[in-house]
N, C-alpha and C positions, 0 to 999 in steps of 0.2 A: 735669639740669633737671627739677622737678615739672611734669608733664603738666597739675597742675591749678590749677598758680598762676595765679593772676588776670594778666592784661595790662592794661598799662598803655594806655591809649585817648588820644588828645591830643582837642584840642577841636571841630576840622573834623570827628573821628571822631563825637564824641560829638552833634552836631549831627545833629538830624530833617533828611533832605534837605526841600526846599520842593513837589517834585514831590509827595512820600511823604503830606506833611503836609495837602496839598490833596486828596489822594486820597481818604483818611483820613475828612478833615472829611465828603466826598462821601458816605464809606458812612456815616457816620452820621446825616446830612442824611437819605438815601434810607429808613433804618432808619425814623428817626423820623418822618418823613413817612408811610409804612405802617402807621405803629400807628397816624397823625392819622387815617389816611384809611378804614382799615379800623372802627375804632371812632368815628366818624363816622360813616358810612354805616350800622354797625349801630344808634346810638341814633335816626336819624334817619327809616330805614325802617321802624322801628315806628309812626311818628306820618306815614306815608304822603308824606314828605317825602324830596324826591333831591335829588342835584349835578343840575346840569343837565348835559347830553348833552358841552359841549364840557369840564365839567369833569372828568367821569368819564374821559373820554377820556386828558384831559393827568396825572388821577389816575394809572390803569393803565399808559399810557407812562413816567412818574418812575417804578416800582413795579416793571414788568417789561422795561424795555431801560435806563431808569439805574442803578438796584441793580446788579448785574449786571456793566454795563459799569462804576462806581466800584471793584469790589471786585475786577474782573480789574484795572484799573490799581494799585491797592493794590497786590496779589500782586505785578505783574511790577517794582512799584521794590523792592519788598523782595528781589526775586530779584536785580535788577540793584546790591545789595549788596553780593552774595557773589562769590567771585571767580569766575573765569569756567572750568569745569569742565564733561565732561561731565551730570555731574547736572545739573543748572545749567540748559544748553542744553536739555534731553530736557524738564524741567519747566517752561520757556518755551513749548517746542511744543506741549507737552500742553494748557498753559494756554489756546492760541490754539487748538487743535482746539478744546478745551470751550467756547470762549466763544462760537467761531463757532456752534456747535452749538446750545448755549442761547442766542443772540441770533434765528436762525433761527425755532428754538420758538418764542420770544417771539413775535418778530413775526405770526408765524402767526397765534398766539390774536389778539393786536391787529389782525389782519384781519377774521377771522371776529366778533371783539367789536364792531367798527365796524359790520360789513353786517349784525348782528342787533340793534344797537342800537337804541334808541325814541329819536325824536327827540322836542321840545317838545309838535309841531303832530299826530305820528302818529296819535293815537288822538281829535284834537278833534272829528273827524267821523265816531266810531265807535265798534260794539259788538264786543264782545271775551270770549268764553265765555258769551253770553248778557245780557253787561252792558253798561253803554254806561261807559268808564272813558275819562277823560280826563288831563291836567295843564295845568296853567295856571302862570303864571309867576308866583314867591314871596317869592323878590329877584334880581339879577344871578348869583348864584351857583344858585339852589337852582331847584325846581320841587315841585309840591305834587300828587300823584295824589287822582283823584276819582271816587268812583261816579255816575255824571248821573244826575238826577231829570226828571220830567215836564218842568218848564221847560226842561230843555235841548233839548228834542226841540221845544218851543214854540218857543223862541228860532231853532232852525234853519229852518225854517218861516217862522218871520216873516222871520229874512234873506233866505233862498231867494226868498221870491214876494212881500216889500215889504207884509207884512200882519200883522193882528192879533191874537192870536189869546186867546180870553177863557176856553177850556176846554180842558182836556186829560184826557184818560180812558182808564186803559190798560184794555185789554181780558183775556179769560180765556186766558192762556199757552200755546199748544197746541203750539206747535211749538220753544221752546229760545230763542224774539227776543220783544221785546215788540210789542203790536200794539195801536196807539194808535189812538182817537177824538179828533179836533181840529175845537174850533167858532172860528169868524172874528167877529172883532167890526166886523159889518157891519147897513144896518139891517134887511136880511134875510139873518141868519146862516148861515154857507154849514157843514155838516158833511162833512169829510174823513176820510180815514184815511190812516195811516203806519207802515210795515214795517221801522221800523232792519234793515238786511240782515245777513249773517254778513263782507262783503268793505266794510264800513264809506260804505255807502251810505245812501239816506233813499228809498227806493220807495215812492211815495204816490201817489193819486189824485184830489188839489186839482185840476191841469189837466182832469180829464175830467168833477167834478163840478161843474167851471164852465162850462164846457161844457155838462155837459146843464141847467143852469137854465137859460142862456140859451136852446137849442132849445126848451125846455118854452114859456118866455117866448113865443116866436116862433111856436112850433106853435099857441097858444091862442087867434093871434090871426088867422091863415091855414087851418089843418085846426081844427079843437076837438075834433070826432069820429073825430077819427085816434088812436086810443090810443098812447102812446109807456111804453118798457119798461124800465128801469135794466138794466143786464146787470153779472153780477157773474164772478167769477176762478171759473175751476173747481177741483173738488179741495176741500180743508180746508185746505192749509197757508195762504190767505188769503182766505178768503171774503168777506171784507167789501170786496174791492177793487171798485170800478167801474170795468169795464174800456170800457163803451159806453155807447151808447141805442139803442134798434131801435126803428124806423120801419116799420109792414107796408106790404105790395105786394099787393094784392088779386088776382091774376092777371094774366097779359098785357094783356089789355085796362085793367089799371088800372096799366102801368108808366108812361106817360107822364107821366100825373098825380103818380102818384109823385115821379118825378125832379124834375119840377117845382117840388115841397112840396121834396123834399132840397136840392136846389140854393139853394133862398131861404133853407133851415135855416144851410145849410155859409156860406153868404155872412152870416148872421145874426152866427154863431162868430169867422167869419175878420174882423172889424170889432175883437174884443178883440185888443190886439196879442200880450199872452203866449199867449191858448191859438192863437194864429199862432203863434209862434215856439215854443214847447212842442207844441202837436199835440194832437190829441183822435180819437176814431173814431166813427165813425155807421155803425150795420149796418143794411143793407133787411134783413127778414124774409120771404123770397120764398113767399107762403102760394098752394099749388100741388096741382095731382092728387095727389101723397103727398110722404111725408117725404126722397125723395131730391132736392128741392131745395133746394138748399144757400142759405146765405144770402150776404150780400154786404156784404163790410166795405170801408169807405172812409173811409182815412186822412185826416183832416184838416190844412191847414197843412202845419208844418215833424213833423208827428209820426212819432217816436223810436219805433221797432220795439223786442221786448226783446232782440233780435242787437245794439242799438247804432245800427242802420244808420237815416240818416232818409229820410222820402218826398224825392224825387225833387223832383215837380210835386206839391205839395199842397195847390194853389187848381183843377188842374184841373177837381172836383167842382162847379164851380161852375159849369160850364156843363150843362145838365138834356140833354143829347142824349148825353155822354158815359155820363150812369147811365143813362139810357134805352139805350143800345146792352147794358150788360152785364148790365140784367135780362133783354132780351129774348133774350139768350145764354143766359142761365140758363135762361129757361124751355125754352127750344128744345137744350137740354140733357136735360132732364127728357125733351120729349118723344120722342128718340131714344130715351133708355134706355127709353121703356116699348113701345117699337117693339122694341130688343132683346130683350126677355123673348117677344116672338110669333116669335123666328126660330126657324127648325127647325135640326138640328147639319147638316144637307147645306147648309140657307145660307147659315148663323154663316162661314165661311169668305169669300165672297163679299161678305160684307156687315162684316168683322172690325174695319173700320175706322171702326165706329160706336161700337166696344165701347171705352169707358175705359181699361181698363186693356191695351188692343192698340196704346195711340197715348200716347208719352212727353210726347205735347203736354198733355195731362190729367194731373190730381194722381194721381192714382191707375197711369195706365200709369208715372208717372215712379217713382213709389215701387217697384211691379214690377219696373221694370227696376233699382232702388237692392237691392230684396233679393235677387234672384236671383245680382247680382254677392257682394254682402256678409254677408247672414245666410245663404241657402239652403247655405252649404258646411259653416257652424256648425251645420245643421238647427234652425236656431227656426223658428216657425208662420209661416204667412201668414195673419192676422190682421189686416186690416182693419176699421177703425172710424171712427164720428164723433159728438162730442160733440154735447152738448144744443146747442149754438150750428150745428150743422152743421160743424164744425173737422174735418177729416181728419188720424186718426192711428191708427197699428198698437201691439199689443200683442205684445212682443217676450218677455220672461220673468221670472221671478217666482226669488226666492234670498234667501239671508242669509247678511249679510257685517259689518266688525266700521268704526268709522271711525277712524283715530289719534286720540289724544290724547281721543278718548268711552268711557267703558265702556260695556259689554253689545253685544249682536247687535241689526243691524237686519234687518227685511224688506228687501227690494229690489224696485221693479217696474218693469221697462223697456218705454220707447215711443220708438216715435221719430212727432214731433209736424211735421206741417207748418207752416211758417214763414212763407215768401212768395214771391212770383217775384222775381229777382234786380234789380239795378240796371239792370242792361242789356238784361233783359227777354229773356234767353235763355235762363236756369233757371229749374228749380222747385228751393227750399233747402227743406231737411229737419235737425230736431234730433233728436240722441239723448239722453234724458234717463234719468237711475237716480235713481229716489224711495227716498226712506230713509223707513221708518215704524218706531218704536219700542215698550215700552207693553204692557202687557194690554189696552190699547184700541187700538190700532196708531195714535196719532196721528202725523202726516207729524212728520217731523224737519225736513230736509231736501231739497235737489234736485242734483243734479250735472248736466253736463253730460261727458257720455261723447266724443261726436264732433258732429262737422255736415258735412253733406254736399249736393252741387249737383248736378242732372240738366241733362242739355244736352237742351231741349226736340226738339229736331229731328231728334239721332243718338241721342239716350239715352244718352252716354257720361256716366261718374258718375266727379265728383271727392271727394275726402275732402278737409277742409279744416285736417285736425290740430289744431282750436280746441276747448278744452276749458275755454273761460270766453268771455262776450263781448267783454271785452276784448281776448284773444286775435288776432294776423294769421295769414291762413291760408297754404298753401301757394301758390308761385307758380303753381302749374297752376290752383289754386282761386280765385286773384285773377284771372288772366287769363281764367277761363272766365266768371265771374261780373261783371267787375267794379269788385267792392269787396275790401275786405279780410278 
């Protein structure tokens, strides 16, 4: 017999099974669908145009788990052909390790492709490498990507605060975000400002520059001779914010009157319901024997610390004996310390409990006690400081270091800045911040947020709260000492 004669095949033979032939159509389906969807996507992302999120999705899943699985089904009816042999069996199992294997992969990537995906809405409230990039919706399938313009930063503004706004004006670039001038179309135009952040937020200072017309309003018609002070962000990276208004205190003898004028200010403010419900700040300016008396903020309304966290009671201002109790603290602060400076070192011990930084109940002992647990082992300074505002904060160290995804080296300068006393009114909270400056001019980049940290006023025991954004929840030992979150 010729080994190589043809066989004769009958017709059931010669017949595509239906299994085989469904398979079949499947990998070609799948084929063709990849070159729609790959060649697609390429003409369509030149002209900044997508699938939308659920299509891309159901794209990638036809592509990398149906492919795939049609063409293991293919293989095993073609194998379930043949007669049944070890070859046969060995290439069935093989078939089923590979597929499992490459279906696994797949999946994988189709995980991670989901959790890194952009959804429609992602980027609508946000800047993105400096830009402010959006999508909007283009038809049911598609989406369309966008670089936002002045208007858009207009348009959020107006939705945010229900107003109008008739100018927009971006400012000179310093720091990698834009930094916007916004006029109100009101019949005494109010000018604001606005920071598109790096984490897709809109930090501005509409609520506190409504806030101080209205005090100015109020003051002109009760003090006139009382000068009052815009206060602005310290630093470069936002100068133009208005973070207050300071009201002076003429001395002890002039706190009562003081408090008085605040108190009718704060009740003046608290009548608008948004800068209620949004928050604003009023600093006394405590003008004293020298500059170590600090000055004195008071949160308005419902106002939002930048930790996230809001005032407590923030009508309590409204009562003038409350601020009259903590100027007259302040002064009689001052006047210890300058009782300090005449002690001799045989009485400094005797009398230790006068000294700041010997008692955790003050900003200053609490920080002591924060570095001596946490920096002094790392040997950084003890470097105490306070801003033009009177803010208490330490100057920790200076370096250069690189950030993902930015080229070149930045400076670095770390502080850790005090914050505020806790919810519960039984810490002092402390940030650690790392300033990123760039540049032959060193303009600020950037800010991080390294740590946050809580003093227990009465034992000094120091919690770390592992929050390294404000958003962030801290540790249970940090929530419970504090709190908050």
């Amino acid at each position: 017999m010729n080994l190589y004669e043809p066989v004769e095949m009958n017709e059931k033979e010669k017949r595509i099974p239906t299994a085989l032939r469904i398979s079949l159509g499947a990998v070609i389906f799948c084929l063709l669908f990849l070159v729609f969807f790959l060649l697609v996507n390429y003409i369509m992302n030149s002209g900044e145009i997508y699938f939308r999120t659920w299509a891309q999705q159901l794209g990638r899943g036809i592509c990398c788990l149906g492919l795939p699985t049609a063409i293991v089904i293919c293989i095993w009816q073609v194998l379930q052909q043949r007669k049944k042999s070890p070859a046969v069996v060995v290439g069935k199992v093989s078939l089923l390790v590979a597929y499992v294997i490459i279906i696994c992969a797949m999946s994988l990537f189709m995980l991670v492709s989901v959790l890194l995906s952009e959804t429609e809405t992602k980027m609508e409230n946000g800047f993105l490498g400096g830009e402010a990039v959006c999508y909007e919706e283009y038809t049911w399938l598609l989406k369309k990507r966008y670089i936002a313009t002045f208007d858009w930063v207009s348009k959020e503004m107006e939705k945010q605060y229900q107003i109008k706004v008739v100018h927009t004006e971006k400012l000179a670039e310093q720091t990698g975000f834009g930094r916007y001038t916004l006029v109100t179309a009101t019949d005494t135009p109010l000018t604001f400002h606005v920071f598109p952040g790096l984490y897709f937020d809109f930090p501005n200072d509409y609520i506190q520059v409504k806030a101080n017309r209205i005090i100015r309003a109020k003051a002109a018609k009760i003090c006139p001779d009382r000068p009052l002070t815009d206060l602005h962000e310290e630093g470069l990276i936002r100068p133009e914010r208005v973070t207050g208004i300071s009201l002076p205190c003429y001395g002890r003898e002039d706190a009562e009157e003081c408090s008085r004028i605040a108190s009718e200010l704060i009740k003046e403010v608290l009548k608008d319901p948004l800068c209620k419900e949004e928050g604003a700040q009023l600093v006394l300016e405590c003008q004293g024997v020298d500059d170590r008396v600090k000055n004195i903020v008071l949160p308005l309304g419902e106002y939002r610390f930048d930790s996230g966290v809001k005032e407590n009671d923030g009508d309590k201002y409204t009562d003038w004996s409350v601020i009259c109790f903590r100027l007259l603290e302040n002064y009689e602060r001052n006047e210890n310390a300058e009782i300090d400076e005449d002690i001799s070192p045989d009485t400094e011990e005797t009398l230790g409990e006068e000294n700041y930084e010997d008692s955790t109940f003050y900003i200053e002992g609490a920080y002591k006690a924060l570095f001596e647990k946490l920096f002094a082992p790392e040997d950084y300074p003890y470097d105490t400081r306070y801003n033009a505002k009177g803010n208490f904060y330490a100057y920790l160290a200076e370096g250069n270091e690189s950030l993902e995804s930015v080229d070149g080296i930045f400076r670095t300068v770390e502080t850790v800045v005090y914050d505020r006393v806790s919810k519960n009114e039984k810490c002092h909270l402390f940030v650690h911040y790392k300033d990123y400056y760039r540049g032959s001019d060193q303009s600020p980049y950037t800010t991080g947020i390294v740590n946050m940290y809580a003093v227990d006023m009465e034992t000094g025991e120091v919690y770390i709260a592992d929050r390294h954004a404000w958003a962030d929840v801290g540790t249970e030992e940090y929530c419970e000492a504090t709190g908050e979150p």
